[in-house]
ZALUMTI-90588 format. One record per residue (C-alpha): x, y, z. Coordinates in steps of 0.1 Angstrom, whole numbers, padded with zeros to 4 digits, always signed. Layout:
// ZALUMTI-90588
XYZ
...
***
This chain:
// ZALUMTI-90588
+0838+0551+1443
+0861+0581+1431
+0855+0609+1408
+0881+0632+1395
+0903+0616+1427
+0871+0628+1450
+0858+0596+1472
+0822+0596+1468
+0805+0577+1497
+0773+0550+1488
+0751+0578+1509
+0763+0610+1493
+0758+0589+1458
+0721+0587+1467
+0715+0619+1483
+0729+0633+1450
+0708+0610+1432
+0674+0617+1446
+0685+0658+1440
+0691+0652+1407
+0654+0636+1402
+0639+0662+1420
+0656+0689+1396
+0643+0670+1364
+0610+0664+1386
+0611+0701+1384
+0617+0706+1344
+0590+0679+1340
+0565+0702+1355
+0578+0733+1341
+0572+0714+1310
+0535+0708+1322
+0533+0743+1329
+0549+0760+1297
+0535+0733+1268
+0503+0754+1276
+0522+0784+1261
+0526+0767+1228
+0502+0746+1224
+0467+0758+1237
+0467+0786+1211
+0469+0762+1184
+0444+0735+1202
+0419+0762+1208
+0420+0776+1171
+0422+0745+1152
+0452+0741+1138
+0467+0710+1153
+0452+0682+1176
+0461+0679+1210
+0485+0650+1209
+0503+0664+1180
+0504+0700+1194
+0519+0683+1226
+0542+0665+1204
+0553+0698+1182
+0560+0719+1213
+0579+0689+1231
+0603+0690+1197
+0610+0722+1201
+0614+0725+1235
+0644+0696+1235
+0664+0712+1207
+0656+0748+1224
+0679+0736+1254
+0700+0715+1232
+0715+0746+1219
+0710+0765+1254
+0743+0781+1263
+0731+0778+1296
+0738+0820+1305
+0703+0827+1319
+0707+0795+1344
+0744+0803+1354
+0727+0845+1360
+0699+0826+1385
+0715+0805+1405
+0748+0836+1408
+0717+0855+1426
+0732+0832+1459
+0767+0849+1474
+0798+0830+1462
+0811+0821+1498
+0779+0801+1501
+0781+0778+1470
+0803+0755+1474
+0817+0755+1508
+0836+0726+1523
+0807+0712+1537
+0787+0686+1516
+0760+0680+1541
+0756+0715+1544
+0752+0721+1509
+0729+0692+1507
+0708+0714+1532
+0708+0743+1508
+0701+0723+1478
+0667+0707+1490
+0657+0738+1509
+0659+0748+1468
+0641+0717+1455
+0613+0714+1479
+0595+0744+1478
+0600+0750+1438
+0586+0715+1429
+0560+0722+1455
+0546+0753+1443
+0550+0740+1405
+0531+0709+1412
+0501+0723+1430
+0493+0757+1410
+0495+0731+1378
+0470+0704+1397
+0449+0738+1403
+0452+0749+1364
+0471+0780+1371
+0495+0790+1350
+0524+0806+1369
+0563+0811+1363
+0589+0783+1373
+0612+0815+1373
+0596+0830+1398
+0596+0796+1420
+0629+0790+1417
+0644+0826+1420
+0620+0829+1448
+0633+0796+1470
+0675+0810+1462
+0664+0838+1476
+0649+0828+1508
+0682+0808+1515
+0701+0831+1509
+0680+0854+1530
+0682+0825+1559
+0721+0817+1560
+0723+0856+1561
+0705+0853+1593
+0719+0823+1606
+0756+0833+1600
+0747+0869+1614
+0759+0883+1586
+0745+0916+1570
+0715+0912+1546
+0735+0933+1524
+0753+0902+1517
+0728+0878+1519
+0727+0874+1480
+0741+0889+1449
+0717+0922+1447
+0725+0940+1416
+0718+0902+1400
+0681+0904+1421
+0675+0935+1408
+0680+0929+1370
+0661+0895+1374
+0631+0910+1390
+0629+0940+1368
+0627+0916+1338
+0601+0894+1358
+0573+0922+1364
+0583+0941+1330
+0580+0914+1308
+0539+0907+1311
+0533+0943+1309
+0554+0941+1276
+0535+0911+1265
+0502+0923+1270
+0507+0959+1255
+0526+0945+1223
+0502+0915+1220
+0473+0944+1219
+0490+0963+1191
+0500+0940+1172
+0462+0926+1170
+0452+0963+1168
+0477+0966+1136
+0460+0930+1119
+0427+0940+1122
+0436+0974+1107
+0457+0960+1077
+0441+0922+1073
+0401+0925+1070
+0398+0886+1064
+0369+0878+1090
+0378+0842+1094
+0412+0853+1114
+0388+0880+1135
+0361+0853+1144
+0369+0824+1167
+0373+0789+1144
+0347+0765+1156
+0353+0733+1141
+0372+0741+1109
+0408+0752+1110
+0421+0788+1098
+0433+0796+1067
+0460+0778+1053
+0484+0811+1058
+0476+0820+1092
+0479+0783+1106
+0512+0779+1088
+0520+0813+1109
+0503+0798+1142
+0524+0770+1139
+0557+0781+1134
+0551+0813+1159
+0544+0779+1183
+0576+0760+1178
+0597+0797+1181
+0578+0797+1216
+0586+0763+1227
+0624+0767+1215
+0624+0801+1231
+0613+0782+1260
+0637+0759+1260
+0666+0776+1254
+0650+0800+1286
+0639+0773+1314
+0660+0747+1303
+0687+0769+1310
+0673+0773+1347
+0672+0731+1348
+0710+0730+1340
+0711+0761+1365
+0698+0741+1389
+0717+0708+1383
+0747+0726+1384
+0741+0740+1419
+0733+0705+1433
+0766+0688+1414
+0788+0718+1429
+0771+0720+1459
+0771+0686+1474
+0800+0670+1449
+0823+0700+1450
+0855+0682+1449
+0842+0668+1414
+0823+0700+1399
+0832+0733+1419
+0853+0740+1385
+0858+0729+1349
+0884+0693+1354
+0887+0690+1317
+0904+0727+1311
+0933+0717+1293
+0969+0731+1305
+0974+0750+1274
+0940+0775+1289
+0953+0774+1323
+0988+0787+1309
+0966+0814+1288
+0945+0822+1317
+0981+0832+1335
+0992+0852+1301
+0959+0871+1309
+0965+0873+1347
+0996+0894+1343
+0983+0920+1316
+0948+0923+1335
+0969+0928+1369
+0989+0958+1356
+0957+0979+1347
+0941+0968+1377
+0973+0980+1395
+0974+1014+1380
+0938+1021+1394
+0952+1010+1427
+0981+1036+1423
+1004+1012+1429
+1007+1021+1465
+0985+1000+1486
+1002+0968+1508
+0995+0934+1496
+0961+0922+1506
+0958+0892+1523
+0930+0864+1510
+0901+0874+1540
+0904+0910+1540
+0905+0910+1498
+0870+0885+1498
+0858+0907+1524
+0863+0940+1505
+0852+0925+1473
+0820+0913+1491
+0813+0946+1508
+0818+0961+1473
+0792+0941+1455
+0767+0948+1481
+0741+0977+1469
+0753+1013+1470
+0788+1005+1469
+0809+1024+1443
+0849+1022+1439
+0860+1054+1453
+0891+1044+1467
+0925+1024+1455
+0915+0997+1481
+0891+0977+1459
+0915+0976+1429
+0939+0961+1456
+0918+0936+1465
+0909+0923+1431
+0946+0925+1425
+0952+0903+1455
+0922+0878+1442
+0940+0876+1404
+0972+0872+1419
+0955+0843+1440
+0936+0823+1411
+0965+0824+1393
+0989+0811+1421
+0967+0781+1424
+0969+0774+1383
+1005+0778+1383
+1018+0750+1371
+0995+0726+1375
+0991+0705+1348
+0954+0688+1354
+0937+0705+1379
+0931+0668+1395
+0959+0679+1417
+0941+0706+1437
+0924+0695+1469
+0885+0698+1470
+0890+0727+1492
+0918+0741+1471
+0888+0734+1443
+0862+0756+1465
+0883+0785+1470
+0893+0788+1437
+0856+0788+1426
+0845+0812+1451
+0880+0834+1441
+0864+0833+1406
+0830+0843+1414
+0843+0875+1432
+0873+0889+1407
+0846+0882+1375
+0816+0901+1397
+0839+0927+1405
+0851+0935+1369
+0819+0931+1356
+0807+0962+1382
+0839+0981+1378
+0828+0981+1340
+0792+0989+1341
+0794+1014+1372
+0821+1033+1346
+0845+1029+1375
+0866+1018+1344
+0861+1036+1307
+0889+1031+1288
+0879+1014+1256
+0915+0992+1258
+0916+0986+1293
+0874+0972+1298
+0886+0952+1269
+0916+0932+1287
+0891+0934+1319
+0863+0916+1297
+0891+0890+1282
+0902+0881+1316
+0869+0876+1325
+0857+0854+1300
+0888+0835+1301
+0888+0829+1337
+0847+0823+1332
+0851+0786+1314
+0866+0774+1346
+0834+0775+1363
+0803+0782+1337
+0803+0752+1323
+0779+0721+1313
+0785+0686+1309
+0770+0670+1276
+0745+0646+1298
+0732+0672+1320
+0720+0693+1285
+0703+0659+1272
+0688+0652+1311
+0674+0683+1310
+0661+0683+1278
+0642+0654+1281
+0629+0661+1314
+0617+0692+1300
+0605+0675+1265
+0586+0651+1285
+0567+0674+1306
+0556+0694+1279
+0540+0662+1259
+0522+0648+1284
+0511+0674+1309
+0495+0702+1286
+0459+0697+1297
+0451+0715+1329
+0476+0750+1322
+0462+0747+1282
+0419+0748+1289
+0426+0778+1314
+0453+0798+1289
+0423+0790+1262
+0390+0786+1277
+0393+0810+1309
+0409+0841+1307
+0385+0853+1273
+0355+0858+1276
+0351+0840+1242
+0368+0817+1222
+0405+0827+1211
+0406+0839+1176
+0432+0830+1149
+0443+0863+1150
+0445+0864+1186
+0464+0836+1190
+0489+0849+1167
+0495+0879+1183
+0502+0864+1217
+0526+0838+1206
+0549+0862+1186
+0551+0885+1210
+0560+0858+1237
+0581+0843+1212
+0602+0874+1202
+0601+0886+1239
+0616+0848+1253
+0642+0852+1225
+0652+0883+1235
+0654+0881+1275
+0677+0848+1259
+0698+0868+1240
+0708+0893+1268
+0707+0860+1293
+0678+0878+1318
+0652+0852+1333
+0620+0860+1321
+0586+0841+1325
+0570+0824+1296
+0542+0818+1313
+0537+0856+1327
+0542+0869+1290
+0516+0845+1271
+0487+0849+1297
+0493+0884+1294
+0498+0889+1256
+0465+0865+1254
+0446+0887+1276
+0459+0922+1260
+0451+0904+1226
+0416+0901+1242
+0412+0937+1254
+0419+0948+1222
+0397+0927+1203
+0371+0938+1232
+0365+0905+1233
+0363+0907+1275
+0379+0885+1302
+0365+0864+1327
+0376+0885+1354
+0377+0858+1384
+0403+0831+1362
+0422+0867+1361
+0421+0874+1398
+0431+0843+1409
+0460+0839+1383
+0470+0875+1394
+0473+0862+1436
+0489+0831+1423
+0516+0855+1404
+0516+0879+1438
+0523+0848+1462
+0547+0830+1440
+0583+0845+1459
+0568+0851+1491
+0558+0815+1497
+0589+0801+1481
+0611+0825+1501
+0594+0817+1534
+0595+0780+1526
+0628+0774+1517
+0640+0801+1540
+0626+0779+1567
+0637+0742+1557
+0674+0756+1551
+0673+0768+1590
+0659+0735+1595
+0685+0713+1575
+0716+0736+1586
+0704+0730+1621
+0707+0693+1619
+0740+0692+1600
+0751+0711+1629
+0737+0687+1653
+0752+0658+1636
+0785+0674+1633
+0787+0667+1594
***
């Protein structure tokens, strides 16, 4: 069996397929834990019945990742260091990949069988970083290097400030209706009649803006995911984009040349060459936290990486003809000149208007050749996803409606909470940050709840709240822990 001129062995065929069920295993029960986001607020008010509400959100959630570009997956699963996805070794990767799976689908699986609602962002960001953490360790290599930092950072500040956004917004906005809208029958919880005609036609559609949000948001961490396992243990097939046309590869050199000349006036112009190890190695050290570009010797080294992406494109004309190891380094070359630009630019390293804008061009240019999706994966993903959220709404939905108030949700409650998740998702999605859909609806339910002085049942809260606190630690330590344990017996088997 050959793919892209890659022989693909009976055994890595399975090993690939049973990763590939356990990532859509994974979007399944993010699905069971996220329908609860969209669909208990309009199960608990009346609006829809359960079967229909599971039915609505699943709709929404398919086209949501449909039309994902995907940005907010590629940004999690770039939190691992680019020397460690792909390497040349398949086995090892297979190591690093179920390290990934097990823990994530794990943790999903058993806080949704106990009915609490937590984030599949937090899972899976938490198990990356615990292997990254571990190969660190196991290659005696500095932690400084152990994952892509400044990407940690801006992922886990939009993780803790995102509730605390939900929960403060979804408390002034309820403020604000019961201020302007005196109607009593969006103020008082439903019973068994449904709301107004107005407010359920807002309920509604605030619900399917949630579950696309969703979509677009943790369907992009499915494909994330997928994509890790297909470059990981198939590199040879997907450590780069095989259908780039010639015609981009030719542009991608036009680029090459003007990018290189502004690169090589920061460098002066004076440094020697820079071989391929000490470049990576600068670059690398550069990324790390607390690193700035004070010297010509970066610029060098980024000139040394353009120079060598470009002498592996030149004049190829399918990129069938690079070796899978050819394939890897050209990946991982890609990884570090587009990091580097991209902190060159925002660390102001680089301010001139024309010269960040041939920076950017090269970088999205040389970007296609490894952020991209294949077509099936999108419609894998979304039905994985889709499916989850029709049929495993129940447990996540009575807690998010039934156990954080102290009384039932009203219509104006509910309201609240799902815009404000729904704007909040859509956002973190336009700016391609992970954020937790979860995390912002319990919260924006319960701050809807506060401000209604409606109460909360203040043990569902607590053990929501350790569920939330635990989430990375035990993912980190878990998966931290079976890649030590899956390196070691690639290593002892000599794969």
């Amino acid at each position: 069996m050959h793919l892209y001129g890659t022989p693909i062995s009976l055994g890595y065929a399975l090993v690939v397929a049973l990763a590939l069920l356990m990532a859509l295993a994974f979007e399944c029960a993010n699905g069971f834990h996220d329908t609860a986001n969209a669909v208990a607020t309009v199960i608990y008010t009346n609006c829809m019945r359960p079967v229909a509400a599971g039915v609505w959100s699943g709709v929404g959630n398919l086209v949501g990742v449909l039309v994902s570009s995907g940005i907010v997956g590629f940004g999690v699963i770039e939190l691992l260091p680019p020397d460690l996805v792909p390497t040349v070794s398949p086995a090892a990767n297979a190591a690093l990949v179920f390290a990934v799976l097990v823990p994530a689908l794990a943790w999903n699986l058993g806080t949704w069988y106990l009915g609490l609602p937590v984030s599949s962002s937090h899972t899976l960001i938490g198990s990356l970083l615990g292997v990254g953490l571990a190969n660190a360790f196991l290659s005696k290599q500095s932690l400084a290097q152990s994952v892509n930092y400044s990407q940690a950072l801006s992922a886990g500040a939009a993780l803790l400030v995102s509730p605390v956004l939900g929960l403060v917004c979804a408390a002034g906005l309820l403020l604000l209706a019961r201020a302007a809208i005196r109607d009593k029958r969006i103020h008082t919880p439903t019973g068994d009649k449904a709301p107004p005609l107005w407010i359920r036609s807002l309920l509604l559609l605030s619900s399917l803006w949630v579950s696309f949000s969703h979509g677009s948001q943790d369907g992009g961490k499915g494909i994330g995911l997928i994509l890790l396992i297909l470059a990981g243990i198939l590199p040879g097939a997907f450590a780069i984009n095989m259908a780039v046309q010639p015609q981009e590869t030719a542009g991608l050199a036009r680029d090459a040349r003007i990018t290189s000349a502004v690169v090589g006036r920061h460098a002066g112009w004076t440094s020697a060459p820079v071989d391929r190890r000490a470049a990576t190695q600068e670059l690398q050290k550069y990324l790390a936290p607390g690193r700035h570009a004070s010297s010509g010797a970066i610029y060098s080294a980024l000139s040394s990486k353009i120079s060598e992406i470009t002498e592996a494109l030149s004049g190829k004309k399918g990129l069938e003809s690079l070796s899978m190891p050819k394939r890897v380094q050209l990946r991982g070359s890609i990884y570090l000149a587009s990091s580097t630009i991209n902190k060159l630019i925002e660390d102001k390293s680089v301010t001139d208007p024309a010269e960040v804008a041939t920076l950017r061009a090269y970088q999205k240019r040389v970007a296609a050749l490894t952020r991209f999706i294949p077509a099936w994966v999108k419609i894998a993903v979304a039905l994985a996803l889709g499916l989850g959220t029709m049929t495993g709404w129940r447990r996540i939905a009575v807690t998010v409606g039934e156990k954080i108030g102290r009384s039932p949700l009203t219509p104006a409650q509910a309201t609240s909470a799902e815009l404000v998740t729904a704007g909040t998702i859509a956002a973190a999605n336009s700016f391609g940050i992970p954020a937790s859909t979860t995390h912002v609806l319990s919260s924006a339910v319960a701050g809807s709840m506060l401000a209604d002085r409606a109460g909360l049942q203040l043990q569902t809260v607590g053990k929501i709240l350790w569920a939330w606190v635990l989430t990375i630690p035990a993912t980190v330590l878990v998966s931290g822990l079976l890649y030590a344990m899956g390196e070691g017996l690639v290593r002892a088997a000599g794969l």
